[in-house]
VEXSE-52985 format. One record per atom (N, C-alpha, C): x, y, z. Coordinates in steps of 0.02 Angstrom, whole numbers, padded with zeros to 5 digits, always signed. Layout:
<rokols>
XYZ ...
</rokols>
This chain:
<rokols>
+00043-00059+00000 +00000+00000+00000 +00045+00062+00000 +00029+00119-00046 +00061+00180-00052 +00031+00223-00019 +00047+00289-00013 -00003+00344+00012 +00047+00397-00014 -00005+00423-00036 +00007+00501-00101 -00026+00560-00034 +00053+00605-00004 +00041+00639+00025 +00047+00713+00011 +00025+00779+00061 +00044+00827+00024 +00063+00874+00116 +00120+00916+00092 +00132+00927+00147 +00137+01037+00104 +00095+01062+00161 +00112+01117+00186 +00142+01165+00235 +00173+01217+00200 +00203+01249+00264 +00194+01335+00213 +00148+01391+00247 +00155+01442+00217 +00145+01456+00136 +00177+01482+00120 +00162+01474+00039 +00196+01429-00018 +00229+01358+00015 +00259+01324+00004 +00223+01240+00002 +00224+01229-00052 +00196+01144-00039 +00243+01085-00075 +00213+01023-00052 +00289+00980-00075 +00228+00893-00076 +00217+00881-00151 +00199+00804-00136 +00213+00743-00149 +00200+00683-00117 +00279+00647-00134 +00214+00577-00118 +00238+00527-00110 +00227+00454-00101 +00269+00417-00059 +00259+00359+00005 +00286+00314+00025 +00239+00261+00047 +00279+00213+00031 +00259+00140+00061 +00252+00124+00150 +00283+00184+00190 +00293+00179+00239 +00290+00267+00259 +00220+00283+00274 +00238+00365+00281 +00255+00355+00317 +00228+00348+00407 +00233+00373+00457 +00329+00388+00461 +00379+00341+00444 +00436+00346+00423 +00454+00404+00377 +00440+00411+00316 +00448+00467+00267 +00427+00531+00316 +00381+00539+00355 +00347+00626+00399 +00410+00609+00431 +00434+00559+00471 +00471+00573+00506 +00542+00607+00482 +00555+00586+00409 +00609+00613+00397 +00614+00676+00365 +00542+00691+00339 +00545+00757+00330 +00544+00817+00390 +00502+00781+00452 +00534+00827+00513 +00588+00837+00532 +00632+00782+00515 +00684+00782+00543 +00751+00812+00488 +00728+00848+00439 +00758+00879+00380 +00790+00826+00340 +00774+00768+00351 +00839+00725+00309 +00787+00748+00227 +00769+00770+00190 +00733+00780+00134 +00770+00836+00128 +00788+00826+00044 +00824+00910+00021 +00777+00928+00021 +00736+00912-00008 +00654+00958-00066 +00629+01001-00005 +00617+00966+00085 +00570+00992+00138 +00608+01030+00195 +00678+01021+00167 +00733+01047+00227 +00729+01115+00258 +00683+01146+00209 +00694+01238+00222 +00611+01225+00271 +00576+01199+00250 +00513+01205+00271 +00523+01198+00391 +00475+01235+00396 +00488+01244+00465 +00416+01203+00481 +00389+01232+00524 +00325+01182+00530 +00288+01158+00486 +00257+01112+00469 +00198+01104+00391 +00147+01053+00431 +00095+01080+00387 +00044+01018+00402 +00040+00971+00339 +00019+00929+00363 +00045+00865+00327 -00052+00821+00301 -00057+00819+00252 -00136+00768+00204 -00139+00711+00170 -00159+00669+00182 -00151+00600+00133 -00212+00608+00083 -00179+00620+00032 -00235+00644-00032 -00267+00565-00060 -00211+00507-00052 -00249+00455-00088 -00198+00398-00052 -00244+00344-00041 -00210+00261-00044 -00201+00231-00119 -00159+00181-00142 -00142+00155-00203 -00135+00095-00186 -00126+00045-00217 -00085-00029-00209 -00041-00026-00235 -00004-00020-00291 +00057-00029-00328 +00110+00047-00339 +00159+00028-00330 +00198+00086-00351 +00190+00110-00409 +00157+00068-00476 +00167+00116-00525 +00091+00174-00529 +00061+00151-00504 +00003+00174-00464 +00014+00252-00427 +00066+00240-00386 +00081+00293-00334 +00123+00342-00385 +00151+00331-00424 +00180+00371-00482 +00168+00400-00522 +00098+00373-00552 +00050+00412-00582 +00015+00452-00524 -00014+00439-00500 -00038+00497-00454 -00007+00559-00426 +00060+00538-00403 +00077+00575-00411 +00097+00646-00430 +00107+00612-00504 +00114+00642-00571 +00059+00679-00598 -00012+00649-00551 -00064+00694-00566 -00081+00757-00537 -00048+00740-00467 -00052+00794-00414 -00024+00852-00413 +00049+00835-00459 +00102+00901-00487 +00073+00939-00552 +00030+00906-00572 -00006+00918-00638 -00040+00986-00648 -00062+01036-00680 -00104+01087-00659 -00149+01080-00654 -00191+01029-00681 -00257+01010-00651 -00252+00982-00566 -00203+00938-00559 -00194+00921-00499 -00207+00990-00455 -00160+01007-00459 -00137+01093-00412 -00211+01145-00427 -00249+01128-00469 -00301+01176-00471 -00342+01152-00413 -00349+01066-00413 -00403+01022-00373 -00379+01040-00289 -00304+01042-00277 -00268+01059-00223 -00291+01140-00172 -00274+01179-00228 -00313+01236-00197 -00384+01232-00175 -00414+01202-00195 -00475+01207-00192 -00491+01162-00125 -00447+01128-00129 -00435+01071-00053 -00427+01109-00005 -00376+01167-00025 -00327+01216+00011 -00392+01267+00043 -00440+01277+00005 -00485+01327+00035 -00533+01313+00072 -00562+01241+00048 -00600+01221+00107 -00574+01197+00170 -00505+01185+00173 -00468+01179+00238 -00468+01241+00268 -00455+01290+00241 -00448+01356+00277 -00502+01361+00296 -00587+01374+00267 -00638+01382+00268 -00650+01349+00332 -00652+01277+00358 -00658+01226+00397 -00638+01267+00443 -00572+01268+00462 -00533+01291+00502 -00552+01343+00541 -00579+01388+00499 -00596+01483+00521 -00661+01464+00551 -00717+01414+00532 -00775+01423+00565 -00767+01377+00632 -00726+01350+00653 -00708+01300+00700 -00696+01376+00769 
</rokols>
C-alpha cells in the first residue's frame, strides 16, 4: 500500500509518495529531505491510498499536474474555510 501525500508549510507545498509514511513525515521533520529541509512547521494530508507503485507514480504525477494543483487549492480553501468556522 502507497499513500500520495501533500505537505504544507506557508506558501510552500511539497507532494511525494511512500510505502511507509509514518517513516517518510518522520524524515521530513527531521530535515533528512532536500526538497522539505527549508520548510519549518507544515501540516501534513493524505490525498490518496494506491496498491502498486506504478500506481503511486502516476498519481503522483497527477497531483504536480495543473489540473492536480487547481483540485489542491480548492482542497486548500475548504481547509482554511473549515478551520476559520471551527
Amino acid at each position: 500500500m502507497y499513500v500520495i501525500y501533500w505537505l504544507l508549510t506557508g506558501d510552500k507545498t511539497y507532494i511525494g509518495f511512500s510505502n511507509n509514511f509514518p517513516r517518510r513525515l518522520e524524515e521530513h521533520r527531521k530535515k533528512c529531505v532536500k526538497s522539505t529541509k527549508k520548510f519549518n512547521q507544515f501540516e501534513h494530508y493524505i490525498l490518496e491510498r494506491v496498491e502498486t507503485l506504478i500506481e503511486a507514480r502516476q498519481r503522483e504525477r497527477y497531483w504536480k499536474s495543473s489540473a492536480g494543483r487547481k483540485k489542491l487549492k480548492k482542497l486548500y480553501s475548504l481547509i482554511v474555510a473549515r478551520s476559520s468556522s471551527d
